[in-house]
C-alpha positions as CSV (number, residue, x, y, z in Angstrom):
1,X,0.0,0.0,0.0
2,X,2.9,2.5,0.9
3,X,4.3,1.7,-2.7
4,X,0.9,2.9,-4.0
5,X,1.0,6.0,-2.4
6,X,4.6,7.0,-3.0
7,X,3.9,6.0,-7.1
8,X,0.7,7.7,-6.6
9,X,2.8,11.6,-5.1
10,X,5.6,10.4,-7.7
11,X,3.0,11.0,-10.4
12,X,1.5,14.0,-9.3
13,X,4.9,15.5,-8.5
14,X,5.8,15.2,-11.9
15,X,2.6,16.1,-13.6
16,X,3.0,20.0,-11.4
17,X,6.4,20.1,-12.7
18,X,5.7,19.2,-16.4
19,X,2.5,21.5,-16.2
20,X,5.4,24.9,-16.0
21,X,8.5,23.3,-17.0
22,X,9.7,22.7,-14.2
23,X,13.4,21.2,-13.8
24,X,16.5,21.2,-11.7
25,X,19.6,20.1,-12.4
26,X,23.2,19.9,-10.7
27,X,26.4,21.8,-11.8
28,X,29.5,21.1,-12.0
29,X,31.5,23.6,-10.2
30,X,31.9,26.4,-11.4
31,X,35.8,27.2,-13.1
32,X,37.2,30.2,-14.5
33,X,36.9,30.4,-18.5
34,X,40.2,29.3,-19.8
35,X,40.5,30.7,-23.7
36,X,41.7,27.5,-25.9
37,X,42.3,27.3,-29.5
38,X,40.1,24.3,-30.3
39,X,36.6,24.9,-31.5
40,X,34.0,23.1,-29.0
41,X,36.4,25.8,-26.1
42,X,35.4,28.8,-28.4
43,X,32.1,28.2,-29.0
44,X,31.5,27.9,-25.6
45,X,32.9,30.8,-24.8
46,X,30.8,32.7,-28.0
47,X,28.1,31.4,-26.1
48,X,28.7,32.6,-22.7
49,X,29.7,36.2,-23.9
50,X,26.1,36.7,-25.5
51,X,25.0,36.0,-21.6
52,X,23.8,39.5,-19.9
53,X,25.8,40.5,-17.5
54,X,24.9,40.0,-13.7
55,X,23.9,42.6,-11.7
56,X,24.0,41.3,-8.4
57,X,22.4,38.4,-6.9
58,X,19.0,39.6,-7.8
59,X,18.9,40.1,-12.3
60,X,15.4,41.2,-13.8
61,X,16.2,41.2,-17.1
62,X,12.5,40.2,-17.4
63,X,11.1,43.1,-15.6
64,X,8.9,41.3,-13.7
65,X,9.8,42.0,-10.3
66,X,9.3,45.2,-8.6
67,X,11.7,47.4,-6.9
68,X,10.8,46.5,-3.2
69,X,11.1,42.8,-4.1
70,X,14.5,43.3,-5.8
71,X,15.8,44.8,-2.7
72,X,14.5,42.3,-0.4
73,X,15.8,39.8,-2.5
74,X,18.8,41.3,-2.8
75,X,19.3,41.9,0.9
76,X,18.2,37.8,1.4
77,X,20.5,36.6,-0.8
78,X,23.7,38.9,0.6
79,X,23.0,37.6,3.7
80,X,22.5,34.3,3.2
81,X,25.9,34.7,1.2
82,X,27.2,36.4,4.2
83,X,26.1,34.0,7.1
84,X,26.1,30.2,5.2
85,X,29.0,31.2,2.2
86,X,26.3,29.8,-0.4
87,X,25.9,32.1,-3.5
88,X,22.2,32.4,-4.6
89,X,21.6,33.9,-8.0
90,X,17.8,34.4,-8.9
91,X,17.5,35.6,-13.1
92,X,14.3,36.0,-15.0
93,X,14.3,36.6,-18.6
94,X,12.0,36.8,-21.3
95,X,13.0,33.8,-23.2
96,X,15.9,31.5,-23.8
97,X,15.2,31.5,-27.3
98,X,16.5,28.5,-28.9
99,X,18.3,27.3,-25.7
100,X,16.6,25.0,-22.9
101,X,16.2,26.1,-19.6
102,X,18.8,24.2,-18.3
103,X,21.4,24.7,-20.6
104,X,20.7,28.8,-20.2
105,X,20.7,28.3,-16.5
106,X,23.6,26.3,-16.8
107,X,25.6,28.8,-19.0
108,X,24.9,31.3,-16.5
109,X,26.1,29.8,-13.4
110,X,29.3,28.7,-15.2
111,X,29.9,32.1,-16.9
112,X,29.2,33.9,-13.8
113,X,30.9,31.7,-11.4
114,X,27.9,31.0,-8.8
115,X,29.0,29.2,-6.4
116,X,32.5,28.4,-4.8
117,X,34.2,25.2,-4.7
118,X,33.9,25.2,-0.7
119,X,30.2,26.1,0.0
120,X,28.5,25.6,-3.8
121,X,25.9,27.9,-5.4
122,X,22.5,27.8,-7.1
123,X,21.1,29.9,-9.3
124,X,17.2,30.2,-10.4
125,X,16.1,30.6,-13.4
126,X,12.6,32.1,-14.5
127,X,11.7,32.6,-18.2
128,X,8.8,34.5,-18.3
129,X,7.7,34.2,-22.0
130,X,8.2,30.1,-22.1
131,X,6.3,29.7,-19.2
132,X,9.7,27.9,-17.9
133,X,12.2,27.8,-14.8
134,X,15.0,25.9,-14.1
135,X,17.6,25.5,-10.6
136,X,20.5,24.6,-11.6
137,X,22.9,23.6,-7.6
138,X,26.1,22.7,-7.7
139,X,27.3,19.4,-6.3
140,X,28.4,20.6,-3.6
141,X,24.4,22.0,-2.5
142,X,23.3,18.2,-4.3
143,X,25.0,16.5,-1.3
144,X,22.3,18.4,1.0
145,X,19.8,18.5,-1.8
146,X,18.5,15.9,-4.1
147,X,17.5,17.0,-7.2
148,X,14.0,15.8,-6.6
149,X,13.6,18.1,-3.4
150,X,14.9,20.9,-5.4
151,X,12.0,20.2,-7.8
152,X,9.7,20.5,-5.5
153,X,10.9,23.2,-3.7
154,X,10.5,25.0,-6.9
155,X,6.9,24.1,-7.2
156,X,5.9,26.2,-4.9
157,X,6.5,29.2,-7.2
158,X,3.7,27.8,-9.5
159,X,0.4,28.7,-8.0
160,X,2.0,32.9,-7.7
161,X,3.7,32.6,-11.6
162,X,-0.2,31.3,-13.4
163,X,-1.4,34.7,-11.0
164,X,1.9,35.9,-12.8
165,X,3.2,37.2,-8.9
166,X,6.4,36.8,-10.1
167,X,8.3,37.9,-7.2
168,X,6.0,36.1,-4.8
169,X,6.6,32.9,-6.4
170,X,10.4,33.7,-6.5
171,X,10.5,34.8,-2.9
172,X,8.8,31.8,-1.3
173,X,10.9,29.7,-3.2
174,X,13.9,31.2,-2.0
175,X,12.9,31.8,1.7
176,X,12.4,27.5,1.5
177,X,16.0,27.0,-0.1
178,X,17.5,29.0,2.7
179,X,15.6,27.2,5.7
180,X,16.3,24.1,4.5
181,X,20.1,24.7,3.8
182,X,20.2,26.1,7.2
183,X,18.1,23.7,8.9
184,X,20.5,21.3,6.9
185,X,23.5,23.2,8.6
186,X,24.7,23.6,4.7
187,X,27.6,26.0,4.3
């Protein structure tokens, strides 16, 4: 019977996550960009230089958040920085054109070096126009973290993103990483 139910929340898990694109996803750790001659090293780094630029630990390049939830964002995620050593990036965006969620979010924490090899990093993706989000942790936060919890810690921003409170959605979902990494004595 206990099978039952756990196949029975596996399904529905999934079904919320399919039903806004939900994924997450580990990352390597992130490593400085080393310039190579060969061509799979450039055209990584072509694609990393057509990244925006971050602008903190909070980056609306969607324009979806207002300015009080930027700066309480902003002051969540330095702290949390500050107290645990975990780096946080949160990014929306309008699309990610013809890349997937993942490998954006994954380009992102790489070119932007989220994360540090001692306390990891994770950095949350929200693109607005696909209807799509991605976390992308880094293995050091997937020894804490299973990929699956970070999925569902994610689906909490669902019910406030189909409202389209953006910065609601983002905000509870954050607030929940950060307990549970403290709770989890992460660092």
């Amino acid at each position: 019977m206990r099978r039952i139910h756990l196949l029975i929340l596996l399904v529905i898990v999934t079904a919320l996550q399919l039903s806004y694109g939900c994924r997450s996803g580990s990352a390597p750790e992130p490593k400085a960009v080393s310039f190579a001659s060969n061509n799979s090293q450039a055209q990584a780094n072509n694609n990393e230089s057509t990244l925006p630029k971050p602008q903190g630990f909070v980056n609306d390049f969607a324009g979806v958040l207002d300015q009080a939830t930027k700066e309480k964002l902003e002051k969540t995620l330095t702290e949390f920085k500050e107290s645990r050593g975990i780096e946080f990036a949160v990014v929306t965006v309008k699309t990610t054109d013809d890349r997937s969620a993942f490998d954006y979010s994954l380009a992102l924490m790489r070119g932007w070096g989220v994360g540090s090899p001692t306390h990891g990093g994770l950095l949350l993706l929200v693109a607005i126009d696909d209807r799509n989000w991605h976390i992308q942790i880094s293995r050091r936060i997937e020894k804490v973290l299973t990929n699956e919890e970070v999925g569902q810690f994610g689906s909490v921003m669902k019910p406030f993103f189909l409202e389209r409170k953006y910065g609601e959605g983002i905000q509870k979902c954050v607030d929940l990483f950060i307990k549970e990494l403290t709770e989890r004595n992460a660092s």
